[in-house]
MARSE-47664 format. One record per residue (C-alpha): residue in three letters; x, y, z negated. Coordinates in steps of 0.1 Angstrom, whole numbers. Layout:
<site ala; <X; Y; Z>>
...
# end
This chain:
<site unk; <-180; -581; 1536>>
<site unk; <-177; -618; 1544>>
<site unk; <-138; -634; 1552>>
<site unk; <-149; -638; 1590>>
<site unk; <-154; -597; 1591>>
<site unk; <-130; -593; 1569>>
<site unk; <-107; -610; 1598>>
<site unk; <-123; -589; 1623>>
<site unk; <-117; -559; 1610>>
<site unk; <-84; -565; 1604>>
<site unk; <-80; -580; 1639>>
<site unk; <-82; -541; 1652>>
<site unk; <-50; -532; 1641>>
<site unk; <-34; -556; 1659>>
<site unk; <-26; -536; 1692>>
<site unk; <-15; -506; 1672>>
<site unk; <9; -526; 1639>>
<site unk; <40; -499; 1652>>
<site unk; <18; -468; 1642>>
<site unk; <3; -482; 1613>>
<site unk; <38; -491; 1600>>
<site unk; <49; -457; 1603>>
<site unk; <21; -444; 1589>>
<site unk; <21; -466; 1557>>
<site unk; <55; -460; 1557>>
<site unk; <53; -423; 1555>>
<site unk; <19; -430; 1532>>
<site unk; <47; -440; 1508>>
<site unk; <69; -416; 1516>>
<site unk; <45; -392; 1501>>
<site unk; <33; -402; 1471>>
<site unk; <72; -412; 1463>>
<site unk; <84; -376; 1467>>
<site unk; <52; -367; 1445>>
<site unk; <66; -390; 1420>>
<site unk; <105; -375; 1419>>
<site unk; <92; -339; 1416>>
<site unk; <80; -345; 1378>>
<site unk; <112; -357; 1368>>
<site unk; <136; -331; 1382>>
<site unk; <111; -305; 1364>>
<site unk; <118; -325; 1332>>
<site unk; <154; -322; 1340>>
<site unk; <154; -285; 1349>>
<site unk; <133; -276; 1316>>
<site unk; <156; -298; 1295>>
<site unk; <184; -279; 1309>>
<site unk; <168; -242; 1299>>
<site unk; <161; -259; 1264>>
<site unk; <200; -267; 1261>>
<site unk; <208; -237; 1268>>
<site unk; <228; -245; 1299>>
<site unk; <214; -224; 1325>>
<site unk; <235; -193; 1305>>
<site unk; <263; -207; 1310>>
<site unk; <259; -216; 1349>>
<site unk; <235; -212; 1373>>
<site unk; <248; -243; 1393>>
<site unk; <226; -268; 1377>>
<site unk; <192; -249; 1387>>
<site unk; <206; -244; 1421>>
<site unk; <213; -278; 1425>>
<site unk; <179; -291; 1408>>
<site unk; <161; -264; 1429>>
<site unk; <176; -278; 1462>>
<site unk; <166; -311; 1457>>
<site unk; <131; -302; 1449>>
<site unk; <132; -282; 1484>>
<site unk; <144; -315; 1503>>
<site unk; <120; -335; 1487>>
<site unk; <88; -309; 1495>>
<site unk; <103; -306; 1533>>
<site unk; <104; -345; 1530>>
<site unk; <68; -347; 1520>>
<site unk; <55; -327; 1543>>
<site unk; <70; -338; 1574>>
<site unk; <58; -378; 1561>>
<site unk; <21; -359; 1558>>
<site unk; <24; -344; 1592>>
<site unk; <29; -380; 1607>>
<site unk; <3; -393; 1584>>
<site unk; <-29; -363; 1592>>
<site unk; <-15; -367; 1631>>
<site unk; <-4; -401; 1637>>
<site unk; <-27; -416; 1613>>
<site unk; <-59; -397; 1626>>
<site unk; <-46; -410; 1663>>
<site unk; <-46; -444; 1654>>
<site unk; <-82; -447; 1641>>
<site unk; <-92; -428; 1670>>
<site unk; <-77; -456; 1693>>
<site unk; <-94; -479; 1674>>
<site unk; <-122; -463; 1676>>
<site unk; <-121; -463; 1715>>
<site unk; <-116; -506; 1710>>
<site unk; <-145; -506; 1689>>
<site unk; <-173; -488; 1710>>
<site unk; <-158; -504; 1743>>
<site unk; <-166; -540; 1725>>
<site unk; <-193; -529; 1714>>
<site unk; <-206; -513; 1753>>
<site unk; <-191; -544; 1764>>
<site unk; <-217; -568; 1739>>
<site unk; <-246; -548; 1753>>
<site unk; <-243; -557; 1786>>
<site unk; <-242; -592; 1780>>
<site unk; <-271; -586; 1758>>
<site unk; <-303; -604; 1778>>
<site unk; <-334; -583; 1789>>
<site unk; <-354; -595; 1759>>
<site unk; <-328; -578; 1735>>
<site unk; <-338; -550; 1749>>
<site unk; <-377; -559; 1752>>
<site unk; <-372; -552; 1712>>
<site unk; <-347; -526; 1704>>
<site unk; <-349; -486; 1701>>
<site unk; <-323; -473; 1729>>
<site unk; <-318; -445; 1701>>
<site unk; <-308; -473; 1672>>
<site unk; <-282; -488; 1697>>
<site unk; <-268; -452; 1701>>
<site unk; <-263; -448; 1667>>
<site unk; <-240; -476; 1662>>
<site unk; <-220; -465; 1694>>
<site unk; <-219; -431; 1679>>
<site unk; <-223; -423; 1640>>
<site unk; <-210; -464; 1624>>
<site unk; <-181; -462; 1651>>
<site unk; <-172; -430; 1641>>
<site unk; <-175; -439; 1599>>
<site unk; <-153; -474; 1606>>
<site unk; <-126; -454; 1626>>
<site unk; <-125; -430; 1596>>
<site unk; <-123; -461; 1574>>
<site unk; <-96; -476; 1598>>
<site unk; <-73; -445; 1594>>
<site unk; <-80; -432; 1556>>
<site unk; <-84; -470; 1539>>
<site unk; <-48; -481; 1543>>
<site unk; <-32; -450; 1537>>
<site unk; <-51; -440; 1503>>
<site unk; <-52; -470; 1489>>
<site unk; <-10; -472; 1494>>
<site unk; <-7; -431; 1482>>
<site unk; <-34; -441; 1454>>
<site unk; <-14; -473; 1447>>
<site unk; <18; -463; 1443>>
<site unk; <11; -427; 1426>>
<site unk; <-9; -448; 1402>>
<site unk; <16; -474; 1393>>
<site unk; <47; -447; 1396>>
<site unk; <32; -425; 1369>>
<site unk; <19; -451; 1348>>
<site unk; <57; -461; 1348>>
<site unk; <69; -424; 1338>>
<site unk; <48; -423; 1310>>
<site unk; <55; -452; 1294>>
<site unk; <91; -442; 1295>>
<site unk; <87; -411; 1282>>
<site unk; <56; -417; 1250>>
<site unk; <40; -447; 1247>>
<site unk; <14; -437; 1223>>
<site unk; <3; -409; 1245>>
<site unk; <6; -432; 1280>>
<site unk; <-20; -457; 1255>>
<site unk; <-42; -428; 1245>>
<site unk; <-48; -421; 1286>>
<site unk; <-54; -456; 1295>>
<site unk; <-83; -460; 1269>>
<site unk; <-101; -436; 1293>>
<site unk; <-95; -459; 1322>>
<site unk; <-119; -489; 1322>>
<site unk; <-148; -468; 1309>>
<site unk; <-139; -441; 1340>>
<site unk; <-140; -476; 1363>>
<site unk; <-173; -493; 1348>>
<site unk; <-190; -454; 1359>>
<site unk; <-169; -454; 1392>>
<site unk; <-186; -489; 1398>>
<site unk; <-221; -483; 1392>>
<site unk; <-228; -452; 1412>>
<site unk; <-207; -466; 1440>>
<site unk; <-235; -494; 1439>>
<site unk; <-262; -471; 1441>>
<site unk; <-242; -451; 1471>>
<site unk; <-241; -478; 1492>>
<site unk; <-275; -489; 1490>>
<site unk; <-287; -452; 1497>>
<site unk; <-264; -451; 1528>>
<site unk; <-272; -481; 1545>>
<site unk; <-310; -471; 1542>>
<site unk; <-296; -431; 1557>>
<site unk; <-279; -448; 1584>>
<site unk; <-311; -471; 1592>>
<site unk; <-329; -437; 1596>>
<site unk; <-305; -417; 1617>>
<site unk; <-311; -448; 1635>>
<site unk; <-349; -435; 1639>>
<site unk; <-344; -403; 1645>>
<site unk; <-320; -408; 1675>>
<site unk; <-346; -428; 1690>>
<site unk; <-371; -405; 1680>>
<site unk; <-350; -378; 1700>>
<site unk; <-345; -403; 1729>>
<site unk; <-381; -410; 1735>>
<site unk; <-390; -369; 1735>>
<site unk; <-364; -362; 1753>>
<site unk; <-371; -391; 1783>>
<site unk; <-408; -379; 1784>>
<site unk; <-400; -345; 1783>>
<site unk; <-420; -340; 1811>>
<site unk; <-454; -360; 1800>>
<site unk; <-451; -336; 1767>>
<site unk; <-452; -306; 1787>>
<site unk; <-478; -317; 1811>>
<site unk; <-497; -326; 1785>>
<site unk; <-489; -295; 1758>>
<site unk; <-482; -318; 1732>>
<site unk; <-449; -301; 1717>>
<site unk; <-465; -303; 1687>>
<site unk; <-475; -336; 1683>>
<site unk; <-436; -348; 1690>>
<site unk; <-425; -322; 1666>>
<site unk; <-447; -335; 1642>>
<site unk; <-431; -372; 1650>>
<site unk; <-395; -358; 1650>>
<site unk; <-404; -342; 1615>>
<site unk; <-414; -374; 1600>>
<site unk; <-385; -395; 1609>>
<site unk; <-363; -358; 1595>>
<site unk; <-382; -361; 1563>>
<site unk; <-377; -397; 1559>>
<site unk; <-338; -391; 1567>>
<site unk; <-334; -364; 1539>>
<site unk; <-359; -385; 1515>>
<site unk; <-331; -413; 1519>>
<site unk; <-303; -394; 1514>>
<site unk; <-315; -375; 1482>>
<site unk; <-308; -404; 1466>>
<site unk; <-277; -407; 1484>>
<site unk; <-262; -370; 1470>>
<site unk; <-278; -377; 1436>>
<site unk; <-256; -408; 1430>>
<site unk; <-227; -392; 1445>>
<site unk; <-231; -362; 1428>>
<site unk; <-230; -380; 1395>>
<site unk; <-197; -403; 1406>>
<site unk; <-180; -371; 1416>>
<site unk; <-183; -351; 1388>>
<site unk; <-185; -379; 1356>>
<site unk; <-152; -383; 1371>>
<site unk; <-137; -351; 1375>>
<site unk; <-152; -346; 1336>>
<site unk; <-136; -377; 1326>>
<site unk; <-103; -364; 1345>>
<site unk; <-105; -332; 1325>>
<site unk; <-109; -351; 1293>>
<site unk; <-78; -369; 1301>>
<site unk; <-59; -342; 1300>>
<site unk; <-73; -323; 1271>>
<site unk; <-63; -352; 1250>>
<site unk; <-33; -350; 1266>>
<site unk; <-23; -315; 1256>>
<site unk; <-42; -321; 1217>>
<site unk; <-20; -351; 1211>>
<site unk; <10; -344; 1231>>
<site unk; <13; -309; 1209>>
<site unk; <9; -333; 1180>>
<site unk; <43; -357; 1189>>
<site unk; <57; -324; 1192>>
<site unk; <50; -315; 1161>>
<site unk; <60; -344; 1145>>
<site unk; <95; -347; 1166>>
<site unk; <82; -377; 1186>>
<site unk; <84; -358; 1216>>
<site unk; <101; -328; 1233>>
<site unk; <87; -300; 1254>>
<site unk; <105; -312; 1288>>
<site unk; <88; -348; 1278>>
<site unk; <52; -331; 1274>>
<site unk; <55; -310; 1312>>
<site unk; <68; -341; 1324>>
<site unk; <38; -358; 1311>>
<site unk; <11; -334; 1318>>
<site unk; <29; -327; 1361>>
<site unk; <29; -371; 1357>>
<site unk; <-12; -373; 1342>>
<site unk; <-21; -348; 1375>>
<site unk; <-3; -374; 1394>>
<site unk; <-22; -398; 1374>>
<site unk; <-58; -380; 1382>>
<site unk; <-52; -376; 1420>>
<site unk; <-54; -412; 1426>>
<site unk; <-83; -410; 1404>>
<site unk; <-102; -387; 1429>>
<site unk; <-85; -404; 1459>>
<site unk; <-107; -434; 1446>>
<site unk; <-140; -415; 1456>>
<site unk; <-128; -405; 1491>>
<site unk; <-117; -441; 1493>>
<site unk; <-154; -453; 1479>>
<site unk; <-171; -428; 1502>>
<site unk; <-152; -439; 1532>>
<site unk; <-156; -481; 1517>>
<site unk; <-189; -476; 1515>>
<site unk; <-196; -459; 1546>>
<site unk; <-171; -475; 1572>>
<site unk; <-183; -512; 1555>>
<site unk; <-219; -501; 1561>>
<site unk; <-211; -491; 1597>>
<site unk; <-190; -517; 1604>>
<site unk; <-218; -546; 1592>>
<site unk; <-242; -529; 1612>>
<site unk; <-221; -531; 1647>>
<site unk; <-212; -565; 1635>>
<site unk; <-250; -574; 1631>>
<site unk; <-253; -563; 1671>>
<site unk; <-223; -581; 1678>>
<site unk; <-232; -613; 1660>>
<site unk; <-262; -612; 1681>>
<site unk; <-252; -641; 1708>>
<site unk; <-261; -633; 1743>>
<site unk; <-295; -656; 1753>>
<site unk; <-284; -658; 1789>>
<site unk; <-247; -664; 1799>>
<site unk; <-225; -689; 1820>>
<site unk; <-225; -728; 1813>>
<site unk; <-193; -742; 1809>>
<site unk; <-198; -763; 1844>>
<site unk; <-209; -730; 1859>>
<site unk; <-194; -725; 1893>>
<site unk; <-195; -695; 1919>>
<site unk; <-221; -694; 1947>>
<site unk; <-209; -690; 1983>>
<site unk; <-222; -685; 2016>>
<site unk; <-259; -681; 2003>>
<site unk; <-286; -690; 2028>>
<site unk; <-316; -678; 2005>>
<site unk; <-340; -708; 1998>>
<site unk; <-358; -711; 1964>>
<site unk; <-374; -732; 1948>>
<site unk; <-400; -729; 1917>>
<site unk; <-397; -766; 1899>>
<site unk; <-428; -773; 1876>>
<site unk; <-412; -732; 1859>>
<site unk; <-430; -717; 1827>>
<site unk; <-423; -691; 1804>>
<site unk; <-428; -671; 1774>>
<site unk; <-411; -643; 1762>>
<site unk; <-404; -655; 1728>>
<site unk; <-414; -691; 1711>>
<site unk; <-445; -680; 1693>>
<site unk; <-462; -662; 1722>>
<site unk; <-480; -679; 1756>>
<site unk; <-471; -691; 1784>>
<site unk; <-471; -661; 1808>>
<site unk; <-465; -686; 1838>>
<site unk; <-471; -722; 1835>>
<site unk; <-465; -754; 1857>>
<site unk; <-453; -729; 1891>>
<site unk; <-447; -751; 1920>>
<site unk; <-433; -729; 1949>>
<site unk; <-410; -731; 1973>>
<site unk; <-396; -702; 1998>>
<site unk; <-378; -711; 2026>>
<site unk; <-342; -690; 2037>>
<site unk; <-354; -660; 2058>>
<site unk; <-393; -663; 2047>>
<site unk; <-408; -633; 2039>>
<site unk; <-434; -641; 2009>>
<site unk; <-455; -618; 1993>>
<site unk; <-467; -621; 1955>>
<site unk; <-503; -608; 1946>>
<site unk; <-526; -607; 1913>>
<site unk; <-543; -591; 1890>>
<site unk; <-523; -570; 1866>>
<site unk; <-502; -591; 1837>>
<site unk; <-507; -629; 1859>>
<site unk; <-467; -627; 1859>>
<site unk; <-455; -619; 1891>>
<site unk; <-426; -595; 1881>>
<site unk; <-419; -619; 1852>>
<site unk; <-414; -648; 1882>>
<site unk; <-390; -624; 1903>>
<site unk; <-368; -615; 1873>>
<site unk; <-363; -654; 1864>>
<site unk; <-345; -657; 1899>>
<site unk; <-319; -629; 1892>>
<site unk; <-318; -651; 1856>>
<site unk; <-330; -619; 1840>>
<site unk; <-348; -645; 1817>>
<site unk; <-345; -682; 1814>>
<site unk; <-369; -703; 1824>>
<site unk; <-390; -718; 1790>>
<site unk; <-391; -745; 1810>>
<site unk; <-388; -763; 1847>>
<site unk; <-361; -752; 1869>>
<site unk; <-349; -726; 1898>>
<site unk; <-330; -736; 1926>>
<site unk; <-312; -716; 1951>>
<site unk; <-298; -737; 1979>>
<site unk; <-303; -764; 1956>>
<site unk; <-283; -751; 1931>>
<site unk; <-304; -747; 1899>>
<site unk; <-294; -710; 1891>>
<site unk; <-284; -719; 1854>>
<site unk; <-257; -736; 1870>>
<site unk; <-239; -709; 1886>>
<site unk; <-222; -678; 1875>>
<site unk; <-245; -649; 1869>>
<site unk; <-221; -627; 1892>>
<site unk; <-224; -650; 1922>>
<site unk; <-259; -652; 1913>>
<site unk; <-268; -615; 1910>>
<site unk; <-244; -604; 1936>>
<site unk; <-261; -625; 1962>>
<site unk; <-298; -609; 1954>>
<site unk; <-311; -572; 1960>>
<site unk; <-341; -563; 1938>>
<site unk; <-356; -531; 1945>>
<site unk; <-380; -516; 1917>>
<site unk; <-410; -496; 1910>>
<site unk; <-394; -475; 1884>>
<site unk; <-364; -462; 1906>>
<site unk; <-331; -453; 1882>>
<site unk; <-308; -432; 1896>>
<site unk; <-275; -423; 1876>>
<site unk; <-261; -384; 1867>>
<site unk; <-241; -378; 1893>>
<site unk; <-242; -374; 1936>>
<site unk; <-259; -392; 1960>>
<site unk; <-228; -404; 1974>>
<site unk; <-222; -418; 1935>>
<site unk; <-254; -435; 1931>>
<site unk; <-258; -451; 1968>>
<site unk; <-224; -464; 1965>>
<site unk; <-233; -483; 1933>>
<site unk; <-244; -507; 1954>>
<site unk; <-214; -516; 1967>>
<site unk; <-186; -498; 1947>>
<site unk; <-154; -503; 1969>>
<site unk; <-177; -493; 2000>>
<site unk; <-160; -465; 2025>>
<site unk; <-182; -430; 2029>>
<site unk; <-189; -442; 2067>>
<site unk; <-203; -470; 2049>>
<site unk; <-225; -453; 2022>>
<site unk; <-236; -430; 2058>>
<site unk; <-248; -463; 2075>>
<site unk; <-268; -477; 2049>>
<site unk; <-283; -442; 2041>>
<site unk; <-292; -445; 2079>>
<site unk; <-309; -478; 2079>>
<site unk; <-332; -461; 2043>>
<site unk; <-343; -437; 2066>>
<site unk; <-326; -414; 2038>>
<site unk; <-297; -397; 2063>>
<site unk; <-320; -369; 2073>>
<site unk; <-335; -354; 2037>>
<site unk; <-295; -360; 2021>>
<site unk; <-284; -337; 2046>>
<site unk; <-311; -310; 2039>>
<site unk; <-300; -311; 2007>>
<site unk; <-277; -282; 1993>>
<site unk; <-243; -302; 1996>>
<site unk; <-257; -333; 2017>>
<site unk; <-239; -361; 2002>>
<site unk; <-221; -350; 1973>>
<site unk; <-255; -332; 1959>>
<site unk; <-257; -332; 1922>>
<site unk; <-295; -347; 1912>>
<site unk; <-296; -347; 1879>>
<site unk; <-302; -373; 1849>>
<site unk; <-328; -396; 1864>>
<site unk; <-323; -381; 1897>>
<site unk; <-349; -355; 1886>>
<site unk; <-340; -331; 1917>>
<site unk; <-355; -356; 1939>>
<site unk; <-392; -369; 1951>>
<site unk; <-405; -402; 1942>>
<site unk; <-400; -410; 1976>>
<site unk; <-367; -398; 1981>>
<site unk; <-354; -420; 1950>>
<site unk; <-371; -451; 1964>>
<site unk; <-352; -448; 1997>>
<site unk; <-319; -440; 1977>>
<site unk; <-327; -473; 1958>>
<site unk; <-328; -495; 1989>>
<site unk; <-298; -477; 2009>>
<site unk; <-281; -490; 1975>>
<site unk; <-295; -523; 1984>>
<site unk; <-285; -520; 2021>>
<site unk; <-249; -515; 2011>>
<site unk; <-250; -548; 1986>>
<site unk; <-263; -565; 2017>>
<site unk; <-277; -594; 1998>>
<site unk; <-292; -624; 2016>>
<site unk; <-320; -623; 1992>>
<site unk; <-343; -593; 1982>>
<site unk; <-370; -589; 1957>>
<site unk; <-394; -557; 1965>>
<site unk; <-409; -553; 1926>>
<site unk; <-440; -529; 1935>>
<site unk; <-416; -504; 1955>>
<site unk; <-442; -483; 1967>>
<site unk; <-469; -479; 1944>>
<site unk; <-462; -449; 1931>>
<site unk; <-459; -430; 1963>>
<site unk; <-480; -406; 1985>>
<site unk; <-489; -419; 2022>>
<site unk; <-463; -404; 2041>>
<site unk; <-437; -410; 2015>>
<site unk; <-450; -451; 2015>>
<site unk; <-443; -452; 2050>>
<site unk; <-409; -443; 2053>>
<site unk; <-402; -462; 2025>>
<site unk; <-419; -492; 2042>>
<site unk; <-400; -486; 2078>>
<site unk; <-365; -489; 2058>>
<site unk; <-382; -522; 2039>>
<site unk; <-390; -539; 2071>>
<site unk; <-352; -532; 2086>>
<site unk; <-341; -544; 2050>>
<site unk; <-360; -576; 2056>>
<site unk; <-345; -588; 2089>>
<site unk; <-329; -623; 2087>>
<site unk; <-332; -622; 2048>>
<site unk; <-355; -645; 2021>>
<site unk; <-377; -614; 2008>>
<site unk; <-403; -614; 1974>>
<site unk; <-425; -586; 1979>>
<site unk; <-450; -580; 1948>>
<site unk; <-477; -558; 1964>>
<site unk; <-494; -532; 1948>>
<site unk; <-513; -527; 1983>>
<site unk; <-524; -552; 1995>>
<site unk; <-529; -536; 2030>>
<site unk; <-488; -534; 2031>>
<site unk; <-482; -567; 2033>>
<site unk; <-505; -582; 2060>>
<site unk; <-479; -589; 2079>>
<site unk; <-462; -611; 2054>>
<site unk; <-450; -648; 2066>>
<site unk; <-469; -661; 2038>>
<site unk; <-491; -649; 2009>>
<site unk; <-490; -663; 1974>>
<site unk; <-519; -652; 1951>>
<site unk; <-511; -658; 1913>>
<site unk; <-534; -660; 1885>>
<site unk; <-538; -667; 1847>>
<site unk; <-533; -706; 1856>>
<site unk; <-508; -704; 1882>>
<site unk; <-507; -703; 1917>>
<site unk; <-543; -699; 1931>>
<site unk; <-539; -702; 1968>>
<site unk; <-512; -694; 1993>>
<site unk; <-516; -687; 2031>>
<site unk; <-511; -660; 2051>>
<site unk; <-539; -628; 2050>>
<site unk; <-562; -636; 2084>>
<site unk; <-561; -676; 2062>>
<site unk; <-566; -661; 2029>>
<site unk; <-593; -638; 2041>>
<site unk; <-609; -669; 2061>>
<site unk; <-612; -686; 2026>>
<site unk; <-631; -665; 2008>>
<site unk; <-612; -669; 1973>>
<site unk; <-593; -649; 1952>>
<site unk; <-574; -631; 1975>>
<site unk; <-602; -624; 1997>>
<site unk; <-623; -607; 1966>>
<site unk; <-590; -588; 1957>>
<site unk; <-589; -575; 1992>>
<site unk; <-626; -566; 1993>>
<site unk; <-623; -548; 1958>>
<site unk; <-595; -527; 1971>>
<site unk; <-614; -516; 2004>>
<site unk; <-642; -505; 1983>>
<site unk; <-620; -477; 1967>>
# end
């Protein structure tokens, strides 16, 4: 991990140093009350040696106490350390996935355009989750594995050492293994996160589609998709368990060793008056000691290798700088009147691909009502979504009011236009939730109103609890039509002085289309409106026409002067009356 994540990560403990204190504190606490329990057990065998405990038991009263006090000790420091401890990675947990939420949304269209929604989740979900574990157990292990290693080493070099030497000869070979499998564990990890990563989206793309699978009877197919990305997940983690199998028990072998050699040579000083018997259960209670921060060391490389793993990977995401955000000069938009302008604009989606507008020269006037029409892929969503700056312009300029839109905050900027889409997305939750999105401090007389003016008032209330109706993920409970008018009482709430109709009724029957297109035209009153038609019968009535093609704009005119022309649009129009 670099110093500049290093930093980072650190930087999460910040808000929380009190609780971490205490729980390094009682970390301490711990592993010094392990460290005092070997030595009174020396003292207390020394004392049956001698020969004292016949005369009095006041001694092993007094000894036994102690070691009493010192377990209650313990484990009330461990309670505050398992409770405490697990609540403060779980707080910082909570910081991490709101940052992380909080990057996404400033994270441009074209992000998206190239991620897996189910690869995003898993950072939010499984690398928070492994970094919050890391956050809590790191600290703590490495002080209980610190001290217990350097408190027992002590011990045994006061009490033999020629035996403390014989242990430590175990010790770099034990690290040079430790080293080399924790290596090939983190390798195998990063790769088993990269596929979790798949299989969420995997999941995510079923599960969204569930209802083109069953329409189509291809539960089959996606199981055989979901199996692949399962079998690639285990393939990647065999590798995983194989390595870690081999760290965890070379070490618990070596750990065994240890104290084999222990007893053979300990029995040995005995022998040869070099040491006594309370010396040797001193020794043997102080190498356990010695062992445990041994084994500590794999739940400390599991948890190194898989909170560093997860934490590079949010960090990749949050490294990621956001292509669209406020200039420094940017100031707030007021008072919008709703004129654009399209100055010599073109764009690409990324560097290496074509233009997918080039040289546009258009400009709408405040309360115009222009419709956009084309062939399919000429760009005509792509030129709605640069006014919104859902992209940047490659090159050229937009100006609303005169203000090119890259000069003004993108909160003034979005909050001042309404866009209503083709692929409606309603939130979990009641109608009352998702038509007050649009406006979120609006009153319930206010959400009613808007409702009203969608021509949505009269289905809401047929439905089983009017208002505060529960429609499902997607809005699922509701018609295509339905949705749609939902989507533009949200828009009448906003009240925006510019609105951009992406398409809005393609996708729906006659009767649906116009209700849909009765709430659009009361939308449009004393507003600058984009329409992108689908139908080009809908928008006859339009204040101006602009046809788009693979060069640019074509022609422009209203449909009785489009029509008269006999050009693009009136070979578009002809092709749609045939059908």
């Amino acid at each position: 991990m670099s110093t500049t994540r290093l930093r980072r990560f650190f930087s999460y403990y910040r808000p929380y140093l009190g609780l971490f204190a205490a729980d390094i504190l009682c970390a301490f606490i711990v592993a010094g009350t392990t460290l005092l329990l070997p030595l009174l057990a020396r003292h207390v065998t020394q004392i049956v040696l001698d020969g004292k405990a016949t005369d009095s038991l006041t001694p092993l009263v007094a000894a036994g106490m102690v070691m009493l006090a010192l377990i209650l000790v313990q484990a009330l420091a461990a309670l505050v350390v398992d409770y405490r401890g697990h609540l403060m990675g779980a707080l910082m947990e909570r910081d991490l996935r709101a940052e992380l939420l909080e990057h996404y949304q400033k994270l441009s269209f074209s992000f998206y355009d190239e991620e897996k929604t189910g690869r995003l989740m898993a950072r939010i979900t499984n690398d928070s989750w492994a970094v919050s574990e890391l956050f809590h157990h790191g600290p703590e292990d490495i002080a209980i594995a610190a001290l217990k290693f350097l408190g027992a080493f002590a011990i045994l070099l006061h009490i033999h050492l020629p035996l403390t030497l014989i242990v430590f000869l175990f010790l770099p070979v034990m690290a040079a293994y430790a080293f080399h499998f924790y290596g090939r564990m983190a390798r195998a990890l990063r790769k088993t996160y990269e596929r979790i990563g798949d299989i969420n989206a995997q999941v995510e793309d079923t599960l969204s589609g569930i209802r083109v699978v069953k329409s189509f009877t291809n539960e089959r197919i996606e199981a055989e998709k979901f199996a692949h990305a399962n079998g690639r997940f285990v393939d990647s983690r065999r590798e995983g368990y194989r390595s870690e199998a081999y760290f965890s028990v070379g070490l618990l072998a070596f750990t065994q060793v240890i104290t084999v050699a222990v007893i053979l040579f300990g029995g040995l000083a005995i022998v040869r008056g070099s040491l006594n018997a309370a010396d040797l259960v001193a020794f043997l209670m102080c190498v356990a000691i010695l062992i445990d921060p041994i084994q500590r060391a794999v739940n400390i490389t599991r948890l190194l290798q898989e909170g560093v793993t997860g934490f590079n990977r949010i960090m990749d995401v949050m490294d990621i700088p956001p292509d669209i955000e406020d200039s420094p000069r940017a100031v707030e938009l007021a008072r919008v009147q709703g004129d654009i302008q399209f100055v010599g604009v073109s764009f690409r989606y990324r560097e290496e691909r074509d233009d997918v507008l080039r040289d546009v020269w258009l400009h709408i006037r405040a309360g115009e009502y222009v419709a956009l029409v084309g062939t399919s892929g000429v760009g005509k969503s792509t030129l709605c979504s640069l006014i919104p700056r859902f992209y940047d312009v490659s090159e050229g300029s937009i100006l609303l009011d005169g203000n090119d839109v890259r000069d003004v905050t993108l909160r003034s900027l979005r909050r001042n236009i309404g866009v209503v889409q083709q692929d409606v997305y309603l939130f979990a939750g009641t109608v009352l939730d998702n038509i007050r999105y649009g406006r979120p401090d609006a009153t319930r007389e206010a959400i009613i109103d808007a409702a009203t003016m969608a021509s949505a008032h009269d289905f809401i209330m047929q439905l089983p609890d009017g208002y505060d109706t529960e429609i499902g993920q997607r809005g699922v409970k509701l018609s295509g039509g339905q949705k749609q008018r939902l989507s533009i009482a949200r828009v009448f709430l906003k009240d925006p002085p510019v609105i951009i109709f992406d398409e809005a009724t393609s996708a729906l029957d006659n009767e649906s289309e116009k209700a849909v297109q009765e709430s659009m035209m009361r939308l449009t009153h004393n507003r600058t409106v984009l329409v992108i038609a689908h139908r080009l019968s809908t928008i006859r009535n339009a204040q101006r026409i602009v046809v788009l093609s693979d060069s640019g704009i074509a022609e422009q005119g209203t449909h009785d002067d489009l029509l008269a022309r006999g050009g693009v649009y009136a070979e578009l129009y002809r092709l749609e009356s045939r059908l």
